[in-house]
C-alpha positions in Angstrom: -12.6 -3.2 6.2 -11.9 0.4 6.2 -15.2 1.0 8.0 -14.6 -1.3 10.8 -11.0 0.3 11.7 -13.2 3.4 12.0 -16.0 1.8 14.4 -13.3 0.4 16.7 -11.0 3.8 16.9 -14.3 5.3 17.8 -16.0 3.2 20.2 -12.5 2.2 21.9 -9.9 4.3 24.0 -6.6 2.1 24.4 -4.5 1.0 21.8 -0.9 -0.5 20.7 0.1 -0.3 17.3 2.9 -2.7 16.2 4.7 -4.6 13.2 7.5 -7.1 11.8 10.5 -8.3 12.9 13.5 -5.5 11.8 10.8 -2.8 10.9 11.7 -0.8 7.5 10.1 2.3 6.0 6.5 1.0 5.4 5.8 -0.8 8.6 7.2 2.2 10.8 6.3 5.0 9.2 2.3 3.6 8.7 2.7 2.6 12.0 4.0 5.8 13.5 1.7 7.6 11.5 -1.5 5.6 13.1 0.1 6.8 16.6 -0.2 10.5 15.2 -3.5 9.9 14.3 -4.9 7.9 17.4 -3.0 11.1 19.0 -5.2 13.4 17.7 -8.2 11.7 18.5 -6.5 11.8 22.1 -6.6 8.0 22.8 -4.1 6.2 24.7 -2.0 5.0 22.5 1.7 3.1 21.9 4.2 1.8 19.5 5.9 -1.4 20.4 8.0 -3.3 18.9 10.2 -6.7 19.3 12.8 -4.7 17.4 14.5 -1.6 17.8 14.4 1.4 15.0 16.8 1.3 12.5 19.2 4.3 12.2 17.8 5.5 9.0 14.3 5.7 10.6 15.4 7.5 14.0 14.6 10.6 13.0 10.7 10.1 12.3 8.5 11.7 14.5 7.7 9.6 17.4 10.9 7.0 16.9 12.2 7.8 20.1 8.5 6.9 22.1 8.5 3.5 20.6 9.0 0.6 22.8 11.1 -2.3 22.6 9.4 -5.3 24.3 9.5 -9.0 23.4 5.7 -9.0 24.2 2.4 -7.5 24.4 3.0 -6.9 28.0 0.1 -4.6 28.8 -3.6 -4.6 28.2 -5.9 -3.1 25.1 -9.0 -2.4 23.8 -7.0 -3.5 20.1 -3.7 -3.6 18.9 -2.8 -2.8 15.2 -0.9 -5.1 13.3 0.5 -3.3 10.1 2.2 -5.1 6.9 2.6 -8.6 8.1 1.9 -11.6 6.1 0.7 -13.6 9.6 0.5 -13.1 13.6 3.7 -14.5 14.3 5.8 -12.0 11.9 5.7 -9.5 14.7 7.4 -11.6 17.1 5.1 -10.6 19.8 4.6 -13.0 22.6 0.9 -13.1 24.0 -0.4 -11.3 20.7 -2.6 -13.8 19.6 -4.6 -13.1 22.6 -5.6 -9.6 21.8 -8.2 -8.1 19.7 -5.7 -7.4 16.6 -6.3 -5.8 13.5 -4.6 -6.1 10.8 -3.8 -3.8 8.3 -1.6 -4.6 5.3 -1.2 -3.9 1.5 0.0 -7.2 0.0 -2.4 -10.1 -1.4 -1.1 -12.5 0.0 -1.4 -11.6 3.8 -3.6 -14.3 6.1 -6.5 -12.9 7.5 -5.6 -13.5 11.1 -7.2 -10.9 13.0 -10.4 -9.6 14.3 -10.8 -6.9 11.6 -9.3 -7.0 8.4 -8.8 -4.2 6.2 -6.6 -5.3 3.3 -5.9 -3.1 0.3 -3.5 -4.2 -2.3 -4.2 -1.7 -4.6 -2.4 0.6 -2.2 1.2 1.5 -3.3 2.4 1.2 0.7 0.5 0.9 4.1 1.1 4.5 4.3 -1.3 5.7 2.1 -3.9 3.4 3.5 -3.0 6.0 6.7 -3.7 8.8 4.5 -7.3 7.3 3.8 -7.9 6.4 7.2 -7.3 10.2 8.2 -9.5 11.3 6.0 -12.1 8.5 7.1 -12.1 9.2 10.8 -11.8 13.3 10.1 -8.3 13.7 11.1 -6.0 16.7 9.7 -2.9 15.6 8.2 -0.6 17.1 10.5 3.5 17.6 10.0 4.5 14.8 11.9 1.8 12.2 10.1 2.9 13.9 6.5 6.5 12.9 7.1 5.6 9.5 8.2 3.4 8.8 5.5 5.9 10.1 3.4 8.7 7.8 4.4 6.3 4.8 4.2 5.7 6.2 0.5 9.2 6.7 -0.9 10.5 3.0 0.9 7.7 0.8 -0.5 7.8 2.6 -4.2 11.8 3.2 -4.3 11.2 6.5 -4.9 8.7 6.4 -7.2 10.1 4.3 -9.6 8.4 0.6 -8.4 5.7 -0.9 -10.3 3.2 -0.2 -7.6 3.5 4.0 -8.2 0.4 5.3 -9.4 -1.6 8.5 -10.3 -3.1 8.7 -6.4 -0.1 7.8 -5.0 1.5 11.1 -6.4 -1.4 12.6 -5.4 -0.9 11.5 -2.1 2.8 12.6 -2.0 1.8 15.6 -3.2 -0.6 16.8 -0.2 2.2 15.4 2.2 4.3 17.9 0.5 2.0 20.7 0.9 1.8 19.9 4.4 5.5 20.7 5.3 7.5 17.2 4.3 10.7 18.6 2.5 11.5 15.7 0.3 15.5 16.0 -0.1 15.9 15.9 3.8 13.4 13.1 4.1 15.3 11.1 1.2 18.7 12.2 2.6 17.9 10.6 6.2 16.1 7.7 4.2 18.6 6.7 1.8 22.0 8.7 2.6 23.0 8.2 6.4 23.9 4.6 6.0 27.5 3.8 8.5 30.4 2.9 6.1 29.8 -0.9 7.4 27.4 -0.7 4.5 29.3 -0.2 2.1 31.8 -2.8 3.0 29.1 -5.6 2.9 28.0 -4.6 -0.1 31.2 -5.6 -1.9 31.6 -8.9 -0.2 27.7 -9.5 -1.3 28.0 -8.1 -4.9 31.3 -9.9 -5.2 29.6 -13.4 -5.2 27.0 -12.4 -7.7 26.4 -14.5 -10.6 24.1 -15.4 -13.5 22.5 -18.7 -14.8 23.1 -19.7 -18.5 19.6 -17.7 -19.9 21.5 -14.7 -17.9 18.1 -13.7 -16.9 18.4 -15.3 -13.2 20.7 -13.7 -11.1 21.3 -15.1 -7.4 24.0 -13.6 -4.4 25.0 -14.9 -1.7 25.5 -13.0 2.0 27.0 -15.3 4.6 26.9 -14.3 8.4 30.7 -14.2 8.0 30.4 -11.2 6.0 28.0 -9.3 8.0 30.2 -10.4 11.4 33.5 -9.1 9.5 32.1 -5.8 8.5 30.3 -5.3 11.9 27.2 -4.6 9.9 23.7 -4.6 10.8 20.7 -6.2 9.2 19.4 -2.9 7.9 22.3 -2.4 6.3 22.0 -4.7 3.5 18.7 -3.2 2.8 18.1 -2.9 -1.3 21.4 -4.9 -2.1 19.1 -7.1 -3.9 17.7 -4.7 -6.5 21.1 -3.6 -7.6 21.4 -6.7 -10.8 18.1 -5.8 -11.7 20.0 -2.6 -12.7 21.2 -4.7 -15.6 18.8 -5.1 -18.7 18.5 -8.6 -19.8 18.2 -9.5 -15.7 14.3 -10.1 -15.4 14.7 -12.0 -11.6 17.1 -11.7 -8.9 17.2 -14.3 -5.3 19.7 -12.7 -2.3 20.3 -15.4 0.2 21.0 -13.9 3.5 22.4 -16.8 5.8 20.7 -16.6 9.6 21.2 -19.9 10.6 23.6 -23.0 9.8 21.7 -24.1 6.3 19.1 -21.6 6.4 18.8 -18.6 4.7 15.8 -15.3 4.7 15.8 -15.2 0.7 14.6 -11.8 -1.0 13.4 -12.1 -4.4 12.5 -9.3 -7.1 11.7 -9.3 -10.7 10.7 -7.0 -13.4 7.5 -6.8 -15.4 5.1 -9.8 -15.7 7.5 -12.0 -13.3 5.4 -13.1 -10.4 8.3 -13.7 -7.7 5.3 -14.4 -5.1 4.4 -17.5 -6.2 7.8 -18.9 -6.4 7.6 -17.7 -2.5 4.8 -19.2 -1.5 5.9 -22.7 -2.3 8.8 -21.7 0.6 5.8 -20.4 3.0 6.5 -17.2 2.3 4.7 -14.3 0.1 4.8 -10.7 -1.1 3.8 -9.3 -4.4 4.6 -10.2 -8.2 8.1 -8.0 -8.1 8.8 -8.3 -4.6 8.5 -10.6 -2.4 10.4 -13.3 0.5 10.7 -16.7 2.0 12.9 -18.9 3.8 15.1 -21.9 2.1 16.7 -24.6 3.4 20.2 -27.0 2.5 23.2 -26.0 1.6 24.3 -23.3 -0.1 24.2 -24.8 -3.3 21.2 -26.6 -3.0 19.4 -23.5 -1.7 20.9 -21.7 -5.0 19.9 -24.1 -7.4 16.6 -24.6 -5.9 15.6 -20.9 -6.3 17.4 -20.2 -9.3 15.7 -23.1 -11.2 12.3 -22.0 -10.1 12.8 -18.4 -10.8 14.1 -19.6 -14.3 10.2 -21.1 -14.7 8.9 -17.8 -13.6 10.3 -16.1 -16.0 10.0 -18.4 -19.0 6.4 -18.4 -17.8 6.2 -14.6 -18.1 8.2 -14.3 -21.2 5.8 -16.4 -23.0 2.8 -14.8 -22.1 4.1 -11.8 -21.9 2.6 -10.8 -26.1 -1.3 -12.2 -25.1 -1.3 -10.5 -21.6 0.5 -7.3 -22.1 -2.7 -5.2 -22.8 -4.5 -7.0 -19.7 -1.9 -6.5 -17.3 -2.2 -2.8 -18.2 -5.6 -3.3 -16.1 -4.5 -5.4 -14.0 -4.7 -4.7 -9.7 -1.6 -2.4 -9.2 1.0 -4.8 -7.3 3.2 -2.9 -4.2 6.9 -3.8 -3.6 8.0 -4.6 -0.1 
C-alpha cells in the first residue's frame, strides 16, 4: 500500500530501485523518477539493472547513473521492484533475499514482496510516482516531470490506449506545466529508432496473416531476421499493434523466436477482448488489451495454439459484448504494457 512505501522511504536511508528484463518506457522512467524522488529526500539511492538502457530512453534524466549488474551485489535497507509480474522478471541474482517492494499497475502481478502497493487503475507506474510525490511531500521537479512523462506516453501510446483517463491528462498536464516539452519528449521516444528498425519491420509485417473470421491476426519474427538486420530487441518494439490498425482485427499474437521452439509472444486486442487470460494459461499475464507469455513447439503449432485461443477470446467478447457494453463503461480502467 501506498502508505507503507511512505513509512519505509521515511524510516530507511539506503535504497536500489530496479525492474524487468529489456526495460521500456514504464519501467524506466517510474523507476528513474523514484531515483529523483529518493534524491530529494537525500537518501542513498541507485538504479540497477540486468539490462542496459535502450537508445530511445538514453536521454532521460539519470540514464547514464544506472547500473548494469547481473545482481543485487550490494546491501539495502529495500529495493524497489517496479512493473514486474514476479521476482524473477528482473533477472536479479540474490534479489529474493532483500526486503523488496514491489510496485506495479497490472492485476495480474504476484504479490512477492515485503510491501505491496498495487494500483491497476493507474494508466502507467508513472503516475503512481506522481502520487507518491505528492504522498511523501516531494516537488515535482524537471527531471521527475520528464520521467513521469515518458512512463506516461509509452504505457498509453500517446494517449490513445484504453487505460487513458481524465487524471491521467491531469497528470500530463502538471508534468507539462513543470517544464516537459512534449514534441522533444515524443521525438526521442518514438522518432530516433536506427534504420535496423525499419528493415525488421518488413521482414516481420511480411509474414503477417489472418485466420478465416479475419479477426485473428498472428506474425512471425525469427532470430534470423533480427540477426540479418543487426537489430536490437528494442527495435521491434510496437510492431505488434500495427494489424490492429485494420478494422475488422479485434486480436493480434507476434511471436518473437528466442530460443530453438520457443518464442516471447505479445498479444493485444481491442475493446472487450481479454488477451490476459489467454496469457495466463501460458504463465504469463498483463491486462485485457495487452498482455505476454511464452509458447512452446514449432512454429506452426505455436501459431495455431494462440491463434485458436485468441479466436475464443474474441467470440467470447463478441457475444457479450450487447449485455456488458454499459458495465464495462464502469468497469476498473485496464493499462497497456
Amino acid at each position: 500500500m501506498l502508505s507503507q512505501v511512505v513509512e519505509l522511504i521515511e524510516s530507511k536511508r539506503r535504497f536500489a530501485i530496479t525492474s524487468h528484463i529489456r526495460p521500456d518506457g514504464d519501467s524506466l522512467g517510474s523507476s528513474l523518477g523514484l531515483y529523483w524522488l529518493l534524491r530529494a529526500l537525500e537518501k542513498d539511492v541507485e538504479v540497477i539493472m540486468r539490462d542496459a538502457v535502450p537508445h530511445a530512453y538514453q536521454q532521460l534524466p539519470g540514464a547514464k547513473q544506472v547500473r548494469v549488474t547481473p545482481g543485487v551485489d550490494q546491501s539495502y535497507d529495500a529495493v524497489f521492484v517496479i512493473e514486474c509480474s514476479d521476482i524473477s522478471r528482473p533477472g536479479l541474482i540474490d534479489l529474493d533475499k532483500h526486503l523488496v517492494v514491489n510496485i506495479d499497475h497490472h492485476s495480474t502481478t504476484a504479490l512477492f514482496g515485503t510491501i505491496n502497493w498495487i494500483d491497476s487503475t493507474a494508466s502507467a507506474v508513472g503516475e503512481m510516482i506522481y502520487n507518491l510525490c505528492k504522498a511523501t511531500g516531494v516537488r515535482v521537479t524537471k527531471e521527475i516531470a520528464e520521467c513521469v512523462y515518458t512512463a506516461l506516453i509509452t504505457d498509453t501510446g500517446s494517449f490513445h490506449y484504453s487505460n487513458t483517463t481524465e487524471r491521467t491528462f491531469k497528470v500530463a498536464s502538471e508534468l507539462v506545466r513543470t517544464g516537459v516539452r512534449p514534441a522533444k519528449t515524443a521525438e526521442a521516444v518514438f522518432a530516433s529508432y536506427p534504420w535496423s528498425r525499419i528493415q525488421l519491420m518488413g521482414a516481420v509485417l511480411s509474414t503477417a496473416r489472418r485466420d478465416s473470421t479475419g479477426r485473428v491476426a498472428v506474425m512471425r519474427q525469427t532470430a534470423e531476421m533480427q540477426q540479418s538486420t543487426g537489430a536490437a530487441d528494442e527495435d521491434a518494439d510496437g510492431f505488434v499493434n500495427y494489424p490492429l490498425t485494420v478494422g475488422e482485427v479485434e486480436a493480434v499474437a507476434l511471436l518473437k523466436e528466442c530460443a530453438p521452439e520457443t518464442y516471447r509472444t505479445s498479444l493485444r486486442s481491442k475493446g472487450d477482448v481479454n488477451v490476459a487470460r489467454v496469457a495466463e494459461k501460458f504463465g504469463g499475464g498483463g491486462h485485457r488489451n495487452a498482455a505476454g507469455c511464452t509458447l512452446k513447439g514449432t512454429w506452426d503449432e505455436a501459431e495455431q495454439e494462440i491463434v485458436s485461443l485468441l479466436r475464443e477470446a474474441v467470440d467470447r467478447a463478441n457475444g457479450l459484448k450487447d449485455t456488458t457494453e454499459d458495465a464495462s463503461h464502469s468497469s476498473e480502467t485496464e493499462s497497456v504494457i
